[in-house]
N, C-alpha and C positions, 0 to 999 in steps of 0.2 A: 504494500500500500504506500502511496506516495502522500504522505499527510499535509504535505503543503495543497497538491492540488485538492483535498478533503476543503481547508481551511479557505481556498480559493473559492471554491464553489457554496461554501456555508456565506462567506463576507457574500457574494453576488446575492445571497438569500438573503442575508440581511438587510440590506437598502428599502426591500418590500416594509418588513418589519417598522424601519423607522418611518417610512411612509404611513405605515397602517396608525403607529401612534402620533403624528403629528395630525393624520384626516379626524381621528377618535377624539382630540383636542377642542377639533371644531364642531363638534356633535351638541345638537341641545333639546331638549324635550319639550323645552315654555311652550310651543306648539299643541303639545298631543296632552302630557299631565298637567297639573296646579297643586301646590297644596304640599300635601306630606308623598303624596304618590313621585311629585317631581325630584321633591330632596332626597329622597329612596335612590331614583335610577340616577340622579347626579350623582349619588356619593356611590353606586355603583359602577359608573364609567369612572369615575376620578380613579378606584380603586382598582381597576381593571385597565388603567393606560400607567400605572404605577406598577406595576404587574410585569406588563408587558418592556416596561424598562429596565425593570429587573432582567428579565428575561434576556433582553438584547445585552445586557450589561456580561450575563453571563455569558453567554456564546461571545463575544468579542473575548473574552477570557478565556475561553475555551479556543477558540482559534489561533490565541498567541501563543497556547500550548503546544499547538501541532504543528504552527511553523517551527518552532523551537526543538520539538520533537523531531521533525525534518531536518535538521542542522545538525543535530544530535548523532543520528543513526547514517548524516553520510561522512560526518566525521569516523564514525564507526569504520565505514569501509574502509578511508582513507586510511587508520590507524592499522587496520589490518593490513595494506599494500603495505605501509612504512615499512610496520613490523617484520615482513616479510622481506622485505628488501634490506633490513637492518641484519636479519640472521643467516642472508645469502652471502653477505660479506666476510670473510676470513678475518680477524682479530689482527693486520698486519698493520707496519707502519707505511705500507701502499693505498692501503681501505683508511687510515684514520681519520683522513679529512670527509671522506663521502661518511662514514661511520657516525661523525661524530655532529654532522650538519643532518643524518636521519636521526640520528636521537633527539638534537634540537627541534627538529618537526612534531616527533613524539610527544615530546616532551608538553610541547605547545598547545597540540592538539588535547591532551591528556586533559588538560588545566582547563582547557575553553569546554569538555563534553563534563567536567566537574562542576561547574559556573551554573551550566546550563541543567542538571541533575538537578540545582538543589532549585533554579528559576521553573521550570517543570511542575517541581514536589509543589513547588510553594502557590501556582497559577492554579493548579487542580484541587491543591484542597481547599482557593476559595469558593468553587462553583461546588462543591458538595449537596446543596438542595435544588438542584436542577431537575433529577431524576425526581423528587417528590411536588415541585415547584411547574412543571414544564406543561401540564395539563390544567392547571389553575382559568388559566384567561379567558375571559369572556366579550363576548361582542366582536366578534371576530367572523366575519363572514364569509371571507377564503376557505376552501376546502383545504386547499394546497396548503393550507398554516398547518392541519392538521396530521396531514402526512411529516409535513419538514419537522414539527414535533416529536412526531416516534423518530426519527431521522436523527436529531441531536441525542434525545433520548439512549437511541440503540449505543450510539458513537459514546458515551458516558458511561452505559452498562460494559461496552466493552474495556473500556481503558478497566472500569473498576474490577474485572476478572482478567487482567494482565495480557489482552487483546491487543494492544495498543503501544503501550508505553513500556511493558518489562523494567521497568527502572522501579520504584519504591514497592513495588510487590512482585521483589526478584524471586526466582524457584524452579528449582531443575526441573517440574513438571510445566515450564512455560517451553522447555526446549527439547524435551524428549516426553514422551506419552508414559503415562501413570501402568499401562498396559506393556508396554517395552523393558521398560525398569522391575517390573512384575514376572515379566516371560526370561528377562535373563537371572534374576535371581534365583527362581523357578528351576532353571536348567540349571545352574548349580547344586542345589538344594537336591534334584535327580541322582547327582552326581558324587555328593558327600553327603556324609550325616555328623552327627555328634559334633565336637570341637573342629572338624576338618570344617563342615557348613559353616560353620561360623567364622574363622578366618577368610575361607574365601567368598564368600559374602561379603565381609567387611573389604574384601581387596577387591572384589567385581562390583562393588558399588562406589569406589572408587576412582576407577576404571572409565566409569560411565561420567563419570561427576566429571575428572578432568577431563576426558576428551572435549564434554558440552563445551568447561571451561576453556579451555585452548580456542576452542573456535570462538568465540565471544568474546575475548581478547583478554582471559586474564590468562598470568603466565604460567604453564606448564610446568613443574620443576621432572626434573628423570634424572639421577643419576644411576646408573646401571649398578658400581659397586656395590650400592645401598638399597637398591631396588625402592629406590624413596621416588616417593610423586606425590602433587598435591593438586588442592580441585581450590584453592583460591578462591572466597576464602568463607566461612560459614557466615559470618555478619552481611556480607554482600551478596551471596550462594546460596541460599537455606537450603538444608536438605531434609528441612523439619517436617514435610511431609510424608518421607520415609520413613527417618529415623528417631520422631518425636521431639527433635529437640536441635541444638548444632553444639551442646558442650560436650566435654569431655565423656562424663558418662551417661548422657544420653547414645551417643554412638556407640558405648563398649553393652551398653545395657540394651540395645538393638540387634550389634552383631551374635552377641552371646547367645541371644533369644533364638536366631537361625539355626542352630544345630541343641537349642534345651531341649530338653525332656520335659513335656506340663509348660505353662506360660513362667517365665524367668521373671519375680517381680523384683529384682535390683536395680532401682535407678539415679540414688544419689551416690556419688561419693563417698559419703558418710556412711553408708550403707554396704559399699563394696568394701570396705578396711575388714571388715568380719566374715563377707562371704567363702565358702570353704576352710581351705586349710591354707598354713603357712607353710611357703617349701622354700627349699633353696634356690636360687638361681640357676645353677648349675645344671639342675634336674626337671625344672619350671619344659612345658611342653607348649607346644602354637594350641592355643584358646586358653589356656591360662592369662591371668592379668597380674600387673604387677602395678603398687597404688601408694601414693605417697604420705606423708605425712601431711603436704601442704592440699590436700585435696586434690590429688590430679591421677586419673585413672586412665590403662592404655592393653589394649588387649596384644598378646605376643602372638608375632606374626612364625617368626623361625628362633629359635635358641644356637647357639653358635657356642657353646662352653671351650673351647679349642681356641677361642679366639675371644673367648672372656665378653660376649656383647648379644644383644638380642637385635631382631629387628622388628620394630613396635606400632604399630597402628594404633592412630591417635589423633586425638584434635588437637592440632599446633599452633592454637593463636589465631589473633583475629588478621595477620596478614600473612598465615598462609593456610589456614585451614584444616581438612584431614590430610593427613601424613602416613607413609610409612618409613621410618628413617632407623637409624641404627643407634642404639643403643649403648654405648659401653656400660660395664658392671658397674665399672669405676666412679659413674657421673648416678648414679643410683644410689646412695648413700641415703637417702631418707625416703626409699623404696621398700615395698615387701612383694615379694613373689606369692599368688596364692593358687594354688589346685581348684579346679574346678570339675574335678572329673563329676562326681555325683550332678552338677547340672547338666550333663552330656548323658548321664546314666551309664556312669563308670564305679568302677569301684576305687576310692580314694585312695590315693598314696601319699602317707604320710612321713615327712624326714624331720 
């Protein structure tokens, strides 16, 4: 959808509008009533060309949304070409100069689609009574007002189910289907059961999270050694329609649940410091968790004891999101490894 021309063709609608309330202006009844019948339909056209300014007042606010929203989304492209032309270039002292006038571009652009985010946020939430506002008017003898009504109308209800705008009711079910994300979990879930479901789970949902991310322009992280990647970043990303929530043990209390046995009801923090048993690290298994003192919880992806580190799946923060990153034992000092086998429907091992 090209929102400018929406916004074009709503302004060319509007002209009628201001027309209709400057003709409603010169309207008078002294003719036809007298008395209290007359003061009645005055104060009901007063209040119906008051109305109808509201009205217009909203849609021109509504329209400066979607030029803006227009600006927005081809900045979007453009950021995507940069970006793409920015990681085609080799890290050399040949590339510096182009390298470092597309990152200024980036950089530029970044600034001006943040500007325009919060001008957006801030234009939409003042027409918020339009959708309950938009059928009010009366005296109004065009048909065609009453089409272009449901017309603003629909273009409202869409923004407010993320139709529209995808900016302040962000959600990975705006860019992949609640059915897709369902069918690949599904086919995992075929595939493992117990604490295996549940790790990959937590890494196929992952999976699916960055990929969205990358295309939509946030960054990718991969490093192979670490098998680390992130979906950038739960505050701006939610993935709280999956996983109930985007903190730490929302996510481990999600993934967990994929391969429990009966509904897993662990889901603060506070909560997982006592779930199961305490083990060693050493012997901790993928779907174990391990949980700190400071309240932060991470389900274990691989245990590496040879190499003294896990690698952990985890909400990283609000600028980079879910993680799978590596661990050392070493950086765990106000950690506890805990067994979960009985929520898998194992029998506990205790050290």
């Amino acid at each position: 959808m090209n929102y400018a021309s929406v916004a074009s063709s709503i302004n060319t609608s509007l002209t009628g509008f201001e027309n209709l309330a400057s003709q409603l202006n010169d309207v008078s009844f002294s003719s036809v009533w007298s008395g209290d019948a007359y003061t009645t339909q005055s104060n009901n056209l007063t209040q119906t060309i008051q109305k109808l300014k509201s009205e217009i007042s909203y849609i021109k606010t509504f329209t400066s949304a979607l030029n803006k929203l227009q600006e927005y989304k081809n900045n979007k492209e453009s950021l995507e070409s940069l970006r793409s032309q920015y990681s085609s270039l080799a890290n050399t002292e040949e590339n510096a100069s182009a390298r470092s006038s597309l990152s200024s571009q980036i950089s530029s652009l970044e600034t001006e689609n943040s500007n325009l985010k919060s001008s957006i946020i801030s234009l939409l939430s003042t027409i918020s009574g339009i959708s309950n506002d938009i059928e009010t008017v009366s005296y109004v003898p065009q048909e065609d007002y009453k089409a272009y009504a449901e017309q603003i109308s629909d273009l409202y209800n869409w923004n407010e189910q993320g139709r529209l705008a995808l900016l302040y009711k962000d959600s990975l079910f705006n860019y992949v289907s609640p059915e897709q994300v369902e069918t690949e979990l599904n086919s995992i879930k075929n595939q493992y059961n117990g604490r295996n479901a549940a790790v990959n789970c937590a890494v196929g949902l992952m999976h699916i999270a960055a990929e969205v991310g990358k295309k939509i322009g946030y960054l990718d992280e991969r490093y192979d050694g670490d098998t680390h990647y992130s979906t950038h970043n739960p505050e701006t990303f939610p993935l709280s329609e999956v996983i109930n929530g985007t903190d730490c043990s929302s996510f481990v209390s999600w993934a967990v649940n994929q391969g429990a046995i009966g509904n897993f009801t662990t889901h603060s923090t506070k909560d997982f410091k006592t779930v199961g048993n305490p083990i060693a690290f050493n012997v901790a298994r993928p779907g174990d968790i391990i949980v700190s003192n400071n309240s932060h919880v991470g389900l274990i992806v691989e245990n590496h004891p040879e190499g003294n580190y896990f690698l952990v799946a985890e909400e990283g923060g609000e600028d980079r999101g879910l993680v799978v990153q590596k661990r050392p034992y070493s950086s765990l000092e106000n950690f506890k490894a805990r067994d979960l086998s009985y929520v898998y429907g194992e029998n506990a091992t205790i050290v």
